[in-house]
C-alpha positions as CSV (number, residue, x, y, z in Angstrom):
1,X,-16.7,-49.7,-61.1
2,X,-17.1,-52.0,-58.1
3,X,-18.7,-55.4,-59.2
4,X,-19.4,-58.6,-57.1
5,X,-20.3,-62.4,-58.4
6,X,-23.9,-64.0,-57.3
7,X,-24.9,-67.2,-58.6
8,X,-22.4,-66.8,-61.6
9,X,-24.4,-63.8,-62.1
10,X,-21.8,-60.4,-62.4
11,X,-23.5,-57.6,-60.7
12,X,-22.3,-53.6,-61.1
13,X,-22.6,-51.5,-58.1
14,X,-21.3,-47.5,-57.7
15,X,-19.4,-46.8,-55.1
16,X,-21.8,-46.8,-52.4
17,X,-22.9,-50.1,-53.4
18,X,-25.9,-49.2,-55.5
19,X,-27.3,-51.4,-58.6
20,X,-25.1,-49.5,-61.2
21,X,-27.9,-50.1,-64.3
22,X,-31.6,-50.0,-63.1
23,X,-32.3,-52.4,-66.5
24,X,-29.9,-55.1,-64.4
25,X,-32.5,-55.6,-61.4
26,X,-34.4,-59.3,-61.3
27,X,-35.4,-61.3,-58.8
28,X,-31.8,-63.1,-58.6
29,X,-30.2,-59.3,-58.2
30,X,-32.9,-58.1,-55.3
31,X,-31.8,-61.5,-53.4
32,X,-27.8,-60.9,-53.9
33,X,-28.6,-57.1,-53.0
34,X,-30.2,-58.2,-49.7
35,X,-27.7,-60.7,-49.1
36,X,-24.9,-58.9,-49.6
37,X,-26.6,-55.8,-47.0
38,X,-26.8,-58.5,-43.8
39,X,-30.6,-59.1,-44.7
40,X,-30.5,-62.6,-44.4
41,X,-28.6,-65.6,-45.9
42,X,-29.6,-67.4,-49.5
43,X,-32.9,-65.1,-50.8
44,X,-34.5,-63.4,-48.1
45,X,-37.7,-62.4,-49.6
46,X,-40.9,-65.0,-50.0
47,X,-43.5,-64.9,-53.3
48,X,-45.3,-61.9,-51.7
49,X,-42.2,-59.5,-51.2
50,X,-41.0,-60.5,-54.7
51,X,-44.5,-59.1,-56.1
52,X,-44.0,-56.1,-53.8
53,X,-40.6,-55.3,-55.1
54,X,-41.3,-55.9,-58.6
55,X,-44.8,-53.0,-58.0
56,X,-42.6,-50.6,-56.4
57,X,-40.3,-50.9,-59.3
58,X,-43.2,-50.3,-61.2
59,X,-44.3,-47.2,-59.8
């Protein structure tokens, strides 16, 4: 199972680079996620997004 190393943080992906166990997802996760897809360097998302992410999640 493929992993990869953010912020000393050890992250499992699938294959197709998917978050491996949905209970794994925080903030810290969403921005190495982002990172590692081109999305912008360091964490992408502001306050706002963060709260959007975290209602989807939710839902």
């Amino acid at each position: 199972m493929p992993t990869f190393e953010y912020e000393s943080k050890k992250i499992q992906v699938d294959e197709e680079g998917y978050l491996k166990n949905f209970d794994d997802w925080d903030e810290t996760v969403a921005c190495a996620l982002a990172e590692r897809e081109g999305v912008g360097k360091e964490c992408p998302f502001n306050k706002e997004q963060i709260e959007i992410l975290k209602f989807i999640r939710e839902y």
